[in-house]
C-alpha positions in Angstrom: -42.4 12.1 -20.7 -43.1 12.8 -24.4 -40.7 12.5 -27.0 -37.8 15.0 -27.1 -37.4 18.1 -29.4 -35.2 16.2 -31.1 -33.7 12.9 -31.4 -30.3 12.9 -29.1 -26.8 11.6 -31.3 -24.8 12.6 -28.4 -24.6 12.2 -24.5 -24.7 16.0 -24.8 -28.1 15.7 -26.4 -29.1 13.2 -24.2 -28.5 15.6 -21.8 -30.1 18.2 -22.8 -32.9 16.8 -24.3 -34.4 15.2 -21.6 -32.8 14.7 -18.2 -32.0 18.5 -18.0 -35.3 19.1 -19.5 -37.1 16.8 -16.7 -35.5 18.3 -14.2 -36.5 21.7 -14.8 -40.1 20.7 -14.9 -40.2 18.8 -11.7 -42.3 20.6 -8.8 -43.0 19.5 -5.1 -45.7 16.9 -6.5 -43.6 15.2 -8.9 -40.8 15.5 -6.6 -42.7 13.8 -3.8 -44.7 10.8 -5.9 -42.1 9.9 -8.2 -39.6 9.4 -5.1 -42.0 7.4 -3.1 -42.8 5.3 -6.1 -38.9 4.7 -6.5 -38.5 4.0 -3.0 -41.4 1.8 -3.1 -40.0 -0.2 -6.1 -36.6 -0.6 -4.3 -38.3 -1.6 -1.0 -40.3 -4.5 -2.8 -37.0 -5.4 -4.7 -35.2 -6.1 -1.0 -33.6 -2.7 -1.0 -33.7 -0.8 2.2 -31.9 1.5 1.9 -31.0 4.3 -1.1 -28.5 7.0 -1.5 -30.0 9.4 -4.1 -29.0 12.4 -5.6 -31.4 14.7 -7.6 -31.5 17.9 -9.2 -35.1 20.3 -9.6 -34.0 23.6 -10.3 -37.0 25.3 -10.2 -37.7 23.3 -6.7 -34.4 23.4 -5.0 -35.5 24.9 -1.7 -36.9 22.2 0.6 -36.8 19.6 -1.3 -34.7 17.2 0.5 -37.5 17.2 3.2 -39.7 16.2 0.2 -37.8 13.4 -0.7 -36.8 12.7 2.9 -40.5 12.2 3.6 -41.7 9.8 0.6 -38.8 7.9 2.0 -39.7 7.8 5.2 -43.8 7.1 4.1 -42.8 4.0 2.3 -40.2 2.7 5.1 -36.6 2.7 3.5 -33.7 4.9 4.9 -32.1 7.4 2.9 -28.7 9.3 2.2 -29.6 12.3 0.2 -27.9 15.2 -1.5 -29.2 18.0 -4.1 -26.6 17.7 -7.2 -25.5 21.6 -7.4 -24.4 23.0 -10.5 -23.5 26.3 -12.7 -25.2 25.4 -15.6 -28.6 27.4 -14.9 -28.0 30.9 -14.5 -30.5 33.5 -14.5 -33.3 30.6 -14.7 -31.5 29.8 -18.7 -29.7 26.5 -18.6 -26.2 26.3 -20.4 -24.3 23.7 -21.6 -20.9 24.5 -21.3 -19.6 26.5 -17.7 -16.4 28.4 -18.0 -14.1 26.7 -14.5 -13.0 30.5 -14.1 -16.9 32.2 -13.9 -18.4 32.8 -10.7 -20.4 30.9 -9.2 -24.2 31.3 -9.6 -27.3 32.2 -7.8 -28.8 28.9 -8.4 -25.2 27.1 -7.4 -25.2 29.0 -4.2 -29.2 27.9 -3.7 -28.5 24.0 -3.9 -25.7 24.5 -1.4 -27.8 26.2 0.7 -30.1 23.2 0.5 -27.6 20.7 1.5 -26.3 22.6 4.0 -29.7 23.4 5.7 -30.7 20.0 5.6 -27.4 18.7 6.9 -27.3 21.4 9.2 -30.9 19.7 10.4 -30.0 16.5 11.0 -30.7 14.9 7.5 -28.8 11.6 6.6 -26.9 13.1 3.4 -24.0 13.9 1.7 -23.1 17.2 -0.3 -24.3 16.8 -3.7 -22.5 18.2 -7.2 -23.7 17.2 -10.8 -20.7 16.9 -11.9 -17.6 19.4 -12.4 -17.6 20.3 -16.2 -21.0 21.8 -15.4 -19.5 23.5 -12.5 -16.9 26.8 -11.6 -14.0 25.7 -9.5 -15.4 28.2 -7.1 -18.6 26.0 -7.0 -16.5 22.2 -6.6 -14.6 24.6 -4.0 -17.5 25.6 -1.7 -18.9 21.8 -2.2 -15.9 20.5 -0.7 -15.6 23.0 2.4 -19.7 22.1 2.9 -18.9 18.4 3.0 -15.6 19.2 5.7 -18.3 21.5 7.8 -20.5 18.5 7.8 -17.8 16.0 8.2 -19.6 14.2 5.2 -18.5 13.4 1.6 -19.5 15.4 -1.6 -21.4 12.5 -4.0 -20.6 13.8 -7.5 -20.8 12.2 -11.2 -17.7 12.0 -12.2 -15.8 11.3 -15.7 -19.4 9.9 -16.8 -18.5 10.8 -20.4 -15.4 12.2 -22.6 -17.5 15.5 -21.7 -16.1 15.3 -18.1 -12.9 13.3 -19.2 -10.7 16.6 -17.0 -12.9 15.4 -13.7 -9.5 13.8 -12.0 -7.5 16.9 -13.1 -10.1 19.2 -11.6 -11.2 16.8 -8.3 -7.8 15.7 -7.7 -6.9 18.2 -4.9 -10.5 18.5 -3.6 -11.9 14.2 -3.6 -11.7 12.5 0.1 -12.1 9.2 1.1 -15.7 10.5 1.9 -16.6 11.3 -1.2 -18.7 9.1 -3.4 -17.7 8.9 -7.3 -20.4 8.0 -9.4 -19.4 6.0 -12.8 -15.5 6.9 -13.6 -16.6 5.7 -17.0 -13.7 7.6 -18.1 -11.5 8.7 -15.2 -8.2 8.8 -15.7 -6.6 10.0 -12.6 -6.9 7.9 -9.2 -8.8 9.9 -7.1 -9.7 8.8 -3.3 -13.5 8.1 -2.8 -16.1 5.3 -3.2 -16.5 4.6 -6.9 -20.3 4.1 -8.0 -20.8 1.6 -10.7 -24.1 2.4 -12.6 -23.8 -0.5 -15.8 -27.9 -0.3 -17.0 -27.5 3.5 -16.8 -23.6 3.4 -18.6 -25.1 1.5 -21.2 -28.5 3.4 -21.6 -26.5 6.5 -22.3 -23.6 5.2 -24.4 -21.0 6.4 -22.8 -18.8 3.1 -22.5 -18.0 1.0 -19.8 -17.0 2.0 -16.5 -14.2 -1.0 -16.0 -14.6 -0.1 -12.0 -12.4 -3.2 -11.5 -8.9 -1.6 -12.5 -9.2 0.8 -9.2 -7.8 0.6 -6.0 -11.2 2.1 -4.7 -13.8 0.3 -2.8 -16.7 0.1 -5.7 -20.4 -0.4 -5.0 -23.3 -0.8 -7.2 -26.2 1.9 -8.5 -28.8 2.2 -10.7 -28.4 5.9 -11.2 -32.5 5.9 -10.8 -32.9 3.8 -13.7 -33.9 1.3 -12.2 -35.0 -0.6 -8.5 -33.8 -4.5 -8.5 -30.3 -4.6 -7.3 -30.1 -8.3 -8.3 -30.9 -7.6 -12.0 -28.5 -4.9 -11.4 -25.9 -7.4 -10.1 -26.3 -9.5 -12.9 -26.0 -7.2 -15.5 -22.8 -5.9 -13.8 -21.8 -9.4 -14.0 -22.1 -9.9 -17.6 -20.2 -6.4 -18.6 -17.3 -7.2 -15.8 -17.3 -10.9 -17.7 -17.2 -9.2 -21.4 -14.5 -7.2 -20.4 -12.1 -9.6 -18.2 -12.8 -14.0 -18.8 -10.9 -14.8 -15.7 -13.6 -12.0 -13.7 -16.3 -13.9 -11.7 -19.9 -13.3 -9.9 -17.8 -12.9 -6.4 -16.4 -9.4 -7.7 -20.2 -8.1 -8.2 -21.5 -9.2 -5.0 -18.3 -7.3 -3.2 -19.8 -4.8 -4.8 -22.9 -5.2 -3.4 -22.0 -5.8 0.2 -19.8 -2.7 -0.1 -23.1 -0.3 -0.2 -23.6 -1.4 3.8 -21.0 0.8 4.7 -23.0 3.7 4.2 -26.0 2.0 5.9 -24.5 -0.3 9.0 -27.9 -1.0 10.4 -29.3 -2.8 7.4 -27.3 -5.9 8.5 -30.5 -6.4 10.8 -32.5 -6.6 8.3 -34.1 -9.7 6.8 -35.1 -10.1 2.8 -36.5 -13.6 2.1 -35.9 -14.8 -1.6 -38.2 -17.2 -3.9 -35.1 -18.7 -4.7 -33.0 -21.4 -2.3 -29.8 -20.2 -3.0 -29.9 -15.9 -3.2 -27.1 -15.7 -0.9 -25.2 -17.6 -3.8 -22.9 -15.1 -6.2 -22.3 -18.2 -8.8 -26.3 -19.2 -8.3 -27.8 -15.6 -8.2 -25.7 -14.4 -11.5 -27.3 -17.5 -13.6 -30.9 -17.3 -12.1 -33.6 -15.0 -14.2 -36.5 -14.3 -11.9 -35.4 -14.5 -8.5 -38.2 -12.4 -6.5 -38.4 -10.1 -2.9 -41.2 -12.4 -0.7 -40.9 -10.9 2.4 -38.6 -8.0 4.4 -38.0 -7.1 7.8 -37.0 -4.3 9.2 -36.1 -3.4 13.0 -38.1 -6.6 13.9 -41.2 -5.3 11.6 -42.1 -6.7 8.8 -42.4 -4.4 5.8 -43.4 -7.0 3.0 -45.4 -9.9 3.2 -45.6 -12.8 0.5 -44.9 -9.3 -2.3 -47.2 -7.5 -1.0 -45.9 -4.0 1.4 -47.8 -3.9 4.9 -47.0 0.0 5.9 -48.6 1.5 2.2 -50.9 1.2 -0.2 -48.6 0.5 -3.3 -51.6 1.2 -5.8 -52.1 4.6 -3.7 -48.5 5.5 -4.9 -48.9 4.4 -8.6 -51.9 6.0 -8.8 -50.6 9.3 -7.7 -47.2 9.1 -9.5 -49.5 8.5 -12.7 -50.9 11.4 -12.0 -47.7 13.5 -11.5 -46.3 11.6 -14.5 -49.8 13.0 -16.7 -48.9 16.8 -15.3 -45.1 16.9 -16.1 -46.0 15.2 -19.8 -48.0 18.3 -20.4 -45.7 20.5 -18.7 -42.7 19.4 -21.0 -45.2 19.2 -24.0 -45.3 23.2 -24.0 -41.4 23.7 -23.5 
């Protein structure tokens, strides 16, 4: 995406600078290319399986299916949720969302869109951006949806001191279904899976998430930002290690296993390593390089020596780059 309007000194700016501006500009193209390339990414990485969470407010109706289906082209399973929020109103975005407003039009539209897909059969959760860009009447309906679904509500939560009253305002609402994403700065315990996202904590400057200190089962993200869960591991690693000596690798990859509870049926699967000793916390968090060869998948196999067997991965780059060219002009004229 180009360069934004102006250079972000905040998380706030960061905000709303580029990530609120990106999602405004995404369409059913983008939508569809840029989540198969991800997908596609993670697959080749030995991920098969992603819980995502995404926001398009100008493409909010259907778009589950779309990401759904660029899921299901390049072969992983999915858990997905739109992230629903106040902060558009009247097709303006805002920054700041009084807890005591009413909810919105476009709120009520992205829980219509988790409901119908739920409602359809989709593998999901009930999504909310987080709740200082929300009414209580919004993070009330959220959690009713997710109790109609007998699901959890995946929400970012405490991310920054911008969201620092999540625990106050979650505290009678959270589950043990619902997935917290970062807790960077959570200050109430709040039942849920906790999310750790380090890369994406430390891309935005928001701190360090210190997921160790809760009772809650943790398990590792990217937040998008990225597709190699091993890299992801390892950088986890190093942050837990800055923070606590006596910490070691094992805590990380609990973190890792923890993710198959949301996905059973990937204990099946099989990822071959180039590298001896992947199944090695103490070997994998000291080893640069270590590569995906080969996956399989109910008792097919998806990648072979790198390379994927059900798509065309340049087919997929191609066409992303050529989403990627469209929403750079797109966002050039905002």
């Amino acid at each position: 995406m180009p360069a934004p309007p102006v250079t972000p000194t905040s998380f706030m700016g960061v905000l709303e600078n580029v990530w609120w501006r990106l999602d405004a500009a995404l369409d059913e193209e983008t939508l569809y290319w840029s989540a198969a390339l991800g997908a596609a990414e993670a697959l080749l990485n030995g991920t098969t399986a992603i819980i995502d969470h995404h926001e398009s407010p100008h493409c909010i109706d259907g778009s589950l299916d779309i990401i759904k289906a660029a899921c299901d082209f390049v072969g992983v399973r999915s858990n997905l949720s739109y992230g629903v929020t106040d902060r558009w109103s009247n097709d303006k975005m805002v920054s700041t969302v009084d807890p005591q407003a009413s909810m919105t039009k476009e709120a009520e539209r992205g829980l219509h869109e988790n409901d119908r897909f739920l409602s359809a059969g989709g593998r999901g959760m009930v999504g909310v951006h987080a709740s200082f860009t929300c009414t209580d009447e919004t993070l009330s309906a959220a959690a009713d949806l997710a109790k109609k679904h007998n699901t959890g509500v995946h929400i970012h939560v405490a991310e920054s001191t911008d969201d620092a009253q999540a625990g106050v305002r979650l505290q009678e609402l959270a589950t043990d279904k619902w997935l917290l994403v970062h807790a960077v700065h959570l200050q109430q315990q709040l039942p849920g899976t906790i999310a750790h996202n380090p890369r994406s904590n430390m891309n935005n400057a928001v701190g360090y998430a210190r997921p160790a200190r809760w009772k809650n089962k943790v398990i590792l993200g990217t937040d998008g930002i990225g597709a190699d869960m091993l890299e992801e591991a390892r950088l986890a690693y190093v942050a837990l290690r800055n923070d606590d000596i006596q910490q070691t690798p094992e805590t990380v990859w609990s973190w890792l296993n923890n993710g198959e509870a949301f996905f059973p049926e990937v204990r099946t699967d099989n990822v071959t390593w180039s590298y001896d000793h992947a199944d090695s916390p103490w070997h994998v968090a000291f080893t640069p390089g270590i590569r995906c060869t080969d996956v399989s998948m109910n008792g097919a196999t998806v990648v072979k020596n790198g390379i994927p067997t059900q798509f065309d991965m340049t087919e997929i780059r191609t066409k992303a780059a050529e989403s990627a060219r469209t929403l750079h002009k797109k966002l050039s004229t905002q």
